[in-house]
N, C-alpha and C positions, 0 to 999 in steps of 0.2 A: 335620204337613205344612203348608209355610204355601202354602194354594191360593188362585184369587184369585177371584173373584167369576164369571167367563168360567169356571173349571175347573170351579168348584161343581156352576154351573148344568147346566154340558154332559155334565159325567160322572158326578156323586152327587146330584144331583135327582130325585125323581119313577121311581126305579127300581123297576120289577113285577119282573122276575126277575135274579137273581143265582145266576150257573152258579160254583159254586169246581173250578177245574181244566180247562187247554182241549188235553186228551186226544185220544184219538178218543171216547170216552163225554164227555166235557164239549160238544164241539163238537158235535157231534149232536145237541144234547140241545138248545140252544142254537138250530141251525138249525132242528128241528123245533119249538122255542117259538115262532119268529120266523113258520113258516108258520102255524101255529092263531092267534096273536095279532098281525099284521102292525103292531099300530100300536102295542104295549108297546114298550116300552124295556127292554133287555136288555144284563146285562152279565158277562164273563167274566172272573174271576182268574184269575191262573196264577205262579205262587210264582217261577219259573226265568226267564231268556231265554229260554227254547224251552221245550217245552211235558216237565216236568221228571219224569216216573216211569217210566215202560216205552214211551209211543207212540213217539217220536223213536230209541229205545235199543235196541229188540227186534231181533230177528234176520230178520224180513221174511219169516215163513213164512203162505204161507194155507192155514193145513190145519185140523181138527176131533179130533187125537186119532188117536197110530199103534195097530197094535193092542195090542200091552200095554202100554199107558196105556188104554184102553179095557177090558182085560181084568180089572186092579188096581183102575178103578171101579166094575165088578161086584161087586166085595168089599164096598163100603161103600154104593153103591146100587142100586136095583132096576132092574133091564131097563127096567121102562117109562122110568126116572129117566133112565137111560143115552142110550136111542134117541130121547126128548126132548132132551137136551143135545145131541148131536149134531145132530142137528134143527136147534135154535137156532143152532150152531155155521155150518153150510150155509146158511139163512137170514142170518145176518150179513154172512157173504161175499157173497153175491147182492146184499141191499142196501150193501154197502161196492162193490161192481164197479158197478151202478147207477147209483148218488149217486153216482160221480165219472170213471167209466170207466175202462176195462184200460189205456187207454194214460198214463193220466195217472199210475196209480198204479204202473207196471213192471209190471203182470201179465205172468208166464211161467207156462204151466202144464205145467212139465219132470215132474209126478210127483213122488211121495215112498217113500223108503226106510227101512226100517229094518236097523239091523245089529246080530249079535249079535257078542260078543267069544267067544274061544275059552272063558273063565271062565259065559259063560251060558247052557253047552249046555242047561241042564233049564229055562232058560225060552223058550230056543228053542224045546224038543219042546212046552212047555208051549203056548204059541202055533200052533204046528202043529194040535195036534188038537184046539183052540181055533175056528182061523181061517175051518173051513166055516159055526160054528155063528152067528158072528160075522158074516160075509157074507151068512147066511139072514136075520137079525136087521134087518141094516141095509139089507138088498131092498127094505122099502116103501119109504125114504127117495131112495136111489139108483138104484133101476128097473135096477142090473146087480151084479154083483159089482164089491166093494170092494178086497178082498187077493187076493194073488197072490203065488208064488212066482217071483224072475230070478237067475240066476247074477252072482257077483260081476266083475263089469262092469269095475268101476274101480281094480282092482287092490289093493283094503283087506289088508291083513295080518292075522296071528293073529286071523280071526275065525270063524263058523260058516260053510258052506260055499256058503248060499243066504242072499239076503235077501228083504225082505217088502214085497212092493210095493205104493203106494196111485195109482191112477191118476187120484186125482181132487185130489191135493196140489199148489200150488203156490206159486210165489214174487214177491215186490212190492216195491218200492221203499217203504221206510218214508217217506226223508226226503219224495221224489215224494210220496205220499197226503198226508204231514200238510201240507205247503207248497199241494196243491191244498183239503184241506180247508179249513186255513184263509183263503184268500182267497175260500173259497164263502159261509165264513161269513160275513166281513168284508163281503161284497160285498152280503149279504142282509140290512145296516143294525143287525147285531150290536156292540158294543164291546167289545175285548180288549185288558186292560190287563196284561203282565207282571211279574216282579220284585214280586209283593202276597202278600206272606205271610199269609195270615188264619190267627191265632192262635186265636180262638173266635168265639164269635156266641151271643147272648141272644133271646129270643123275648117280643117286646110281643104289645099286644092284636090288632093286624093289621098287623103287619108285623116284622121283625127286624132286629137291632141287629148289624152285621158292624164285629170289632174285628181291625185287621191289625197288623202290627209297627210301624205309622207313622201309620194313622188311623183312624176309625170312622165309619160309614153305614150308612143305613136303606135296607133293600131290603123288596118286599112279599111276595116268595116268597124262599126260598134254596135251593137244588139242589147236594149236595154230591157230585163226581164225581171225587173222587181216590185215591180206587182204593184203590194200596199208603200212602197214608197216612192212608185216614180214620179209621184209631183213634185219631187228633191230632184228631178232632173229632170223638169218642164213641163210635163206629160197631162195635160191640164185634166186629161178628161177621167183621170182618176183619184179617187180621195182614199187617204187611210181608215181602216173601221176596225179597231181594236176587237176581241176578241177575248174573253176569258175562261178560264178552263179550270174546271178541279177533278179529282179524284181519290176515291175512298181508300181504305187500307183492305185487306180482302175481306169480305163475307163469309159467315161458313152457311152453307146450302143456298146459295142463291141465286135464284133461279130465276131472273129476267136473262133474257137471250135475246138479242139483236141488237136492230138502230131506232131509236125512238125519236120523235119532232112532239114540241108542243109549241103553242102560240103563232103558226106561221113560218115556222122553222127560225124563230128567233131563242127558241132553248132544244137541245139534242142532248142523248145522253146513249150508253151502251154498255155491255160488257166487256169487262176486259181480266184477265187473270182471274178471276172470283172478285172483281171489283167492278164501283160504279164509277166512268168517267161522265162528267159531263158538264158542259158548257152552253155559252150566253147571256142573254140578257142584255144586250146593248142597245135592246129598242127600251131600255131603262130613262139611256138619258141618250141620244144618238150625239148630239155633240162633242158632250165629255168622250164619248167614244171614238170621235172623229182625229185620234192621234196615232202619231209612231211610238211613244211612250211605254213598253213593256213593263207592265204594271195591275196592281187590282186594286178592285174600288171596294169602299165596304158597301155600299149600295147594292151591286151586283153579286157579290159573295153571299151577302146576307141572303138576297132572292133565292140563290142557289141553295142556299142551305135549309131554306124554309121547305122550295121543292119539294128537296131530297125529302124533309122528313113528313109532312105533310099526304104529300102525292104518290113517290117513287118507293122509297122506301117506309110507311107509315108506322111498322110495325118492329121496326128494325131497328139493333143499336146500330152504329155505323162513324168511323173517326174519318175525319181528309188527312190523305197524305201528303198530298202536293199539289199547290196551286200552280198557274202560269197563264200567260196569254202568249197570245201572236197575230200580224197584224195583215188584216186583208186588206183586197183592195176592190172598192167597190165606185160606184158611179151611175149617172141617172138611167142607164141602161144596163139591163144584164148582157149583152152581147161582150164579150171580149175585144178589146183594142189591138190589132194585128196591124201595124201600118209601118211604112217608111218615112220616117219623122222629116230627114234632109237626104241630101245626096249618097252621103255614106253612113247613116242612122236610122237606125228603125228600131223597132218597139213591140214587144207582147206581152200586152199587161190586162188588171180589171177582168179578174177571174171571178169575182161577184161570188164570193167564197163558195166555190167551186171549184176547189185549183187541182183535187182527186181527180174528177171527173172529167173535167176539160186541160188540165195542167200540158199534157201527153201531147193533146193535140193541138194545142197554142201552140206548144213548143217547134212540132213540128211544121204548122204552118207559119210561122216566122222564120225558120230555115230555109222553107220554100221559096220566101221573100226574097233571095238571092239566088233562085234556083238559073237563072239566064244570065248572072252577074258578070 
């Protein structure tokens, strides 16, 4: 890059921390350096025009896990593991409403549903006698019951006869939060540079050598927070899971209201404007899914669209506006990866697409990472 002496000075000089990715976990992370070190210089990459993996892309749910996704994590982790994560999940949310408030970010809290399709009546039953123990479990955290049983409301088709209510789910405006985040950050003497593809980075005696697609700088910290792609810089313990997403054109009178899960929380969908978003499907093919590739499959589309008319909307004409994905980042554990990678490198990634609801507070606890620094 040929930069001029003014650009040097003002942008790659004298840099303490370097956040890669200005996510909700990057920007946070970011913000909270900015409060502990008020007079570092601090600076954020971010590979895209917008902020490029799942924060902008996700489907705008604030929730913690319907109950069978909570049920299927019992399989691979312990209770304690479980009603910690969820924990953390509820804490993020708190601190994401906080740090930027309900109105800024479309907080509605319509509730959340799950539905079973006619093909899952044995994980329906399964979930039933499930759901007391499940409610007992998660009583310290929420001081009431969590699940519930409501008759189908919204006129769904071929599915189980009741669904599974969470009264404490709801929904937010993506593009809102991340457009208020970032000018919270911007505002708090942060610098966010786009379109910087960092390729690798080297580790000196005290400080690190950051080489992007176009130039290389010396930062004194590096803080790598992109999530579904940090195995592009080492990060073994997480893999990319693509994500796809569509959305109708508006409805006229329609009336489904909230956050919906089917399958596991492997399909979600909601209202939005008089429209229906919604996404997944990647337990389709999880391989083919296992890319950074922003793209859609006809496999997955077609699922969607069958959904849509089949299930969600049966009765309904209904056109898509706009398709898209974005890429999470997930790995054998749902815990989040918070760690100091090397001496001056650390990491908070493997948000196990949950980057709403934990995003806030990854972010913030990788800032904390240098809290003694």
């Amino acid at each position: 890059m040929n930069f001029s002496y003014w650009e040097t000075k003002t942008w790659f000089s004298n840099i303490d921390y370097t956040v890669i990715g200005s996510g909700i976990t990057g920007l946070n992370c970011a913000w909270y350096l900015k409060q502990k070190f008020p007079k570092a210089k601090i600076l954020v990459l971010e590979r895209g025009l917008l902020p490029n993996g799942a924060s902008t892309k996700n489907a705008g749910f604030a929730c913690f896990g319907s109950l069978s996704e909570i049920l299927e994590d019992l399989k691979s982790h312990s209770e304690e593991e479980v009603v910690e994560l969820i924990k953390k999940r509820v804490n993020g949310l708190k601190l994401l409403r906080r740090n930027l408030g309900d109105n800024a970010i479309g907080f509605k809290s319509y509730g959340g549903y799950e539905i079973f399709t006619k093909e899952d009546e044995e994980c329906f039953d399964y979930c039933l006698n499930k759901m007391d123990g499940i409610n007992r479990i998660l009583k310290p955290v929420f001081q009431e019951q969590v699940f519930s049983l409501e008759k189908n409301m919204f006129g769904f088709k071929s599915i189980q006869h009741e669904l599974i209510y969470n009264c404490f789910e709801a929904q937010i405006n993506t593009g809102r939060m991340m457009e208020a985040l970032l000018q919270k950050v911007q505002a708090s003497g942060v610098k966010i540079l786009n379109n910087v593809n960092v390729q690798e980075y080297s580790e000196k005696a005290d400080s690190v050598e950051v080489k992007t697609s176009d130039f290389s700088f010396e930062t004194g910290k590096l803080l790598i927070a992109t999530n579904g792609f940090a195995s592009q810089l080492g990060i073994a313990e997480v893999k990319p899971a693509r994500a796809q997403v569509l959305i109708t054109k508006p409805i006229e009178n329609l009336k489904i209201k909230g956050t919906f899960h089917i399958d596991k929380g492997f399909y979600y969908f909601r209202n939005i404007d008089d429209r229906i978003l919604f996404g997944g499907g990647r337990n389709l093919d999880l391989k083919a899914e296992e890319t950074t590739e922003f793209a859609q499959t006809q496999l997955v589309q077609n699922k969607l669209e069958e959904l849509l008319e089949t299930v969600i909307l049966p009765k309904t004409k209904f056109e898509i506006d706009q398709r898209w994905s974005g890429i999470m980042g997930m790995g054998e554990s749902k815990n989040p990866v918070v760690k100091q990678v090397s001496r001056n490198v650390y990491c908070g990634v493997r948000l196990g697409g949950m980057g709403i609801a934990i995003g806030s507070l990854v972010g913030k606890e990788l800032a904390e990472l240098l809290e003694h620094d």
